[in-house]
DSSP file (Angstrom, degrees, kcal/mol; ACC not computed):
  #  RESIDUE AA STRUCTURE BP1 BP2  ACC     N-H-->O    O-->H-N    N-H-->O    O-->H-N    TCO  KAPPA ALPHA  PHI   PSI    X-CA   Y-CA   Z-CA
    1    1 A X    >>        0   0    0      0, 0.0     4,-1.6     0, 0.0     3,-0.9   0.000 360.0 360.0 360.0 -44.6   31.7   65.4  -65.1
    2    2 A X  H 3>  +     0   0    0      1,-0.2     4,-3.6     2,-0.2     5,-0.1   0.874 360.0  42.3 -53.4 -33.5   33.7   62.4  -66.9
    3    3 A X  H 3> S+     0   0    0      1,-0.2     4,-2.0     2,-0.2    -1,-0.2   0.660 106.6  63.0 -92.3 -15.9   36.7   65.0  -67.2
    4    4 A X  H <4 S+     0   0    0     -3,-0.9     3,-0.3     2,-0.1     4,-0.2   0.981 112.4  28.9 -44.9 -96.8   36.0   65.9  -64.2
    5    5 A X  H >< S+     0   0    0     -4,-1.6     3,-1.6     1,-0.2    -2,-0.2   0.802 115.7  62.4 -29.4 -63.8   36.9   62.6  -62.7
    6    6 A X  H >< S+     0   0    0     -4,-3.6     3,-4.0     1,-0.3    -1,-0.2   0.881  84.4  79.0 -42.6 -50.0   39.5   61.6  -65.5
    7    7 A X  G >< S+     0   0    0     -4,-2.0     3,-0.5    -3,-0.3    -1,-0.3   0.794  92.9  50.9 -47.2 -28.6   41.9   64.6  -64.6
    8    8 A X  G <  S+     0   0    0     -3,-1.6    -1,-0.3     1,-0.3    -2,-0.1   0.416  86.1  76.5-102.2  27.4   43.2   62.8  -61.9
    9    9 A X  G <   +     0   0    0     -3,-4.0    -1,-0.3     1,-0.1     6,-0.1  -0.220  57.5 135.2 -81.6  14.5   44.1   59.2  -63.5
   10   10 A X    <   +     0   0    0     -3,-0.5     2,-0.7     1,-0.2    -1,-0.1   0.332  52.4  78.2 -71.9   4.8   47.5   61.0  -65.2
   11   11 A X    >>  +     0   0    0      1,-0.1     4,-1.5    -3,-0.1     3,-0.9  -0.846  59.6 177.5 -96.0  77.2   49.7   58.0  -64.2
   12   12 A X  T 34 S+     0   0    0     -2,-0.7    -1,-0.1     1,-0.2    -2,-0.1   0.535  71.5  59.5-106.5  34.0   49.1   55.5  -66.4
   13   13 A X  T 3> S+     0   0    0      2,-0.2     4,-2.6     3,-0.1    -1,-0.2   0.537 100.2  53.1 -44.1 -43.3   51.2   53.2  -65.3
   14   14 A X  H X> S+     0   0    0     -3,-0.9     4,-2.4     1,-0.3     3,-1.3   0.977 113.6  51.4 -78.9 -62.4   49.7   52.8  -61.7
   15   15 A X  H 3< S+     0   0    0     -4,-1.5     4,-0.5     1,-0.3    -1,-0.3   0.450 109.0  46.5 -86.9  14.9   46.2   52.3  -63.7
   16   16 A X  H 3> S+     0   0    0     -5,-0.3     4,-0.5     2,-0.1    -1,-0.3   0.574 107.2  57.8 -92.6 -14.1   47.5   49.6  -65.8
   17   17 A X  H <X S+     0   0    0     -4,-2.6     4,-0.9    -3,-1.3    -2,-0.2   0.613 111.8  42.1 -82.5 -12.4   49.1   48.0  -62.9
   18   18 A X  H  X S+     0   0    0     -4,-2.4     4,-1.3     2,-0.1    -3,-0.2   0.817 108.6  58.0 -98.0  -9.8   45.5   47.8  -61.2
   19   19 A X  H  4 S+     0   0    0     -4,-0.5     4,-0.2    -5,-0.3    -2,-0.1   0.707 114.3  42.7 -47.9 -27.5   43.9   46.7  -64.5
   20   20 A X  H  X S+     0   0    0     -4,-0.5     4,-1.0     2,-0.2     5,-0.3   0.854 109.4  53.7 -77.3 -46.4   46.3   43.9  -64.3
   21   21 A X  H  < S+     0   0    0     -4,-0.9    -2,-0.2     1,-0.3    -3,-0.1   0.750 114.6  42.1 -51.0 -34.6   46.0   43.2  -60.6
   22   22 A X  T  X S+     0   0    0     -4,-1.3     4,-1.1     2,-0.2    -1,-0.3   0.572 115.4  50.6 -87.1 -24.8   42.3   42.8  -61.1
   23   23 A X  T >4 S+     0   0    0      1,-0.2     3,-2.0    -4,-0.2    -2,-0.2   0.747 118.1  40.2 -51.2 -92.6   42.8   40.7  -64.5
   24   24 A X  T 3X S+     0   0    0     -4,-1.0     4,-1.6     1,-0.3    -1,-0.2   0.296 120.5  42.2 -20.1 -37.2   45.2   38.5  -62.9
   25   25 A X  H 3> S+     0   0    0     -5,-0.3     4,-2.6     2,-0.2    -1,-0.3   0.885 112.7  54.2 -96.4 -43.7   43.1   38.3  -59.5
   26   26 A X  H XX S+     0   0    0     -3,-2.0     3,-2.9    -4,-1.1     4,-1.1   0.944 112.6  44.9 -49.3 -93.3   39.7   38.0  -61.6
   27   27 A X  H 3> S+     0   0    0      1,-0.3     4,-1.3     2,-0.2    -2,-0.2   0.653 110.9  58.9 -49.7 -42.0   41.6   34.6  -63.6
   28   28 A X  H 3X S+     0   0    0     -4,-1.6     4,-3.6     2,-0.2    -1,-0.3   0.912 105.4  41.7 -34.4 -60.2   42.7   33.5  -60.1
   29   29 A X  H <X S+     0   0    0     -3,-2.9     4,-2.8    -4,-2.6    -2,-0.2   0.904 116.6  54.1 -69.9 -33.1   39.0   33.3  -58.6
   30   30 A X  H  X S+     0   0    0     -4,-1.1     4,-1.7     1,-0.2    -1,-0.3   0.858 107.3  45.4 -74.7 -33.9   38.0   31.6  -62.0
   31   31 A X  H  < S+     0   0    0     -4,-1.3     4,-0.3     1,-0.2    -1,-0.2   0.951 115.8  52.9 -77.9 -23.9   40.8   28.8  -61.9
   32   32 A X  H >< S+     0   0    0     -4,-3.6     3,-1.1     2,-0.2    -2,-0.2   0.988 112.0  43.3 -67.9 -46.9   39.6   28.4  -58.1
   33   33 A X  H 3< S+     0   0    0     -4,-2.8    -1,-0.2     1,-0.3     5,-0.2   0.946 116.5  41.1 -33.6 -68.8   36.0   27.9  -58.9
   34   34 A X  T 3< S+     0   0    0     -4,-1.7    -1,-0.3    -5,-0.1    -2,-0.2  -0.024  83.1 138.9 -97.9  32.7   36.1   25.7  -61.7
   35   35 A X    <   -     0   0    0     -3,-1.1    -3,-0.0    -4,-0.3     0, 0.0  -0.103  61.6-126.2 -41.4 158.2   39.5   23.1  -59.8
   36   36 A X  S >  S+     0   0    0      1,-0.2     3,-1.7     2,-0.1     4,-0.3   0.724 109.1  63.8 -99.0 -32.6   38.5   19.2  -60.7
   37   37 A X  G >  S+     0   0    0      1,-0.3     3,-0.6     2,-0.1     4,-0.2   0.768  93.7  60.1 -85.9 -16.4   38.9   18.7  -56.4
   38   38 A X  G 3  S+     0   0    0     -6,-0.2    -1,-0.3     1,-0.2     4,-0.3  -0.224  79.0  90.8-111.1  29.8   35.7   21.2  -55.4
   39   39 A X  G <> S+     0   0    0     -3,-1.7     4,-0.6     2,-0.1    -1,-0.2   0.909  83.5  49.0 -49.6 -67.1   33.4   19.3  -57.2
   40   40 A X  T <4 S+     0   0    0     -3,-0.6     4,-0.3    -4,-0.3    -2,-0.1   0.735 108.8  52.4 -28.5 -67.2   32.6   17.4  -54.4
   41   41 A X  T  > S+     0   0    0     -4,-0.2     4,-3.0     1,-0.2    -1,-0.2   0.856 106.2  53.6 -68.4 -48.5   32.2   20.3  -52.4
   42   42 A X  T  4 S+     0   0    0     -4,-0.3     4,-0.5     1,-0.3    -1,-0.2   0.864 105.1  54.7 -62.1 -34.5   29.6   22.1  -54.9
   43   43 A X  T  < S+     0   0    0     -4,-0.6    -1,-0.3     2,-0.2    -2,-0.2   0.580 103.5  52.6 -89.8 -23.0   27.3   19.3  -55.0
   44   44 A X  T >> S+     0   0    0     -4,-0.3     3,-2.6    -3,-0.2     4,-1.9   0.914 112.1  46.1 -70.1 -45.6   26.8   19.1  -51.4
   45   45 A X  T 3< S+     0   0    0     -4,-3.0    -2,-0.2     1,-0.3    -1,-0.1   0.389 107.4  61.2 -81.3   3.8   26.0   22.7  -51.2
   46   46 A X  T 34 S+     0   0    0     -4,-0.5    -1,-0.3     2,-0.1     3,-0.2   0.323 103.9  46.8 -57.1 -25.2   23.5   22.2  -54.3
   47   47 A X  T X> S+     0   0    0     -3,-2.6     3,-2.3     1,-0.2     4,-1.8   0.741  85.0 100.8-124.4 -28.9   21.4   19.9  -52.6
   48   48 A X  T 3< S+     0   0    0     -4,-1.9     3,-0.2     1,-0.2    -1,-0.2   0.802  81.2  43.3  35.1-104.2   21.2   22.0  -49.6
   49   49 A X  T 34 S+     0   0    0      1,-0.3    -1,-0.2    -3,-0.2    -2,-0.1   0.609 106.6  61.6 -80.2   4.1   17.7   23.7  -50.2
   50   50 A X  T <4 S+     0   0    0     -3,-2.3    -1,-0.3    -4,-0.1    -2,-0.2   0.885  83.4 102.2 -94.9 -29.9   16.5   20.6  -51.1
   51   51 A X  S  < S-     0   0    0     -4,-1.8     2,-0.5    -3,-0.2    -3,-0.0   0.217  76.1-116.8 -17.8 138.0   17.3   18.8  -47.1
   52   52 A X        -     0   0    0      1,-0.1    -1,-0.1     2,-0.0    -2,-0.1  -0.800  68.5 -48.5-104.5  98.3   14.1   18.5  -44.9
   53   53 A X              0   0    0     -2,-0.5    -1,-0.1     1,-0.1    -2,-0.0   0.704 360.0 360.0  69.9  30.5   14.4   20.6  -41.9
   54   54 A X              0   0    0      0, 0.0    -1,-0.1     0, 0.0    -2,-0.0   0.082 360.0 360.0 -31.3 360.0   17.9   19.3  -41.0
């Protein structure tokens, strides 16, 4: 079944340019997440479930 699959990956260029795309996009979402200015923003949305009936 693996071999299956595999035969038709024979470019492996194209799948090391989406291993990259997805690093690269992956390290993206991480530098957005953890930014100094969405601190702010995280801490509102922390406290959240804790509101009474807001």
């Amino acid at each position: 079944m693996k071999q299956e699959g595999l035969k038709y990956f024979t470019d492996t260029h194209l799948t090391g340019m989406g291993l990259l795309i997805f690093f690269i996009f992956f390290v993206g979402v991480l530098f957005w997440v953890y930014r100094k200015s969405s601190t702010e923003i995280y801490h509102k949305m922390e406290q959240i479930p804790l509101q009474d009936g807001e």
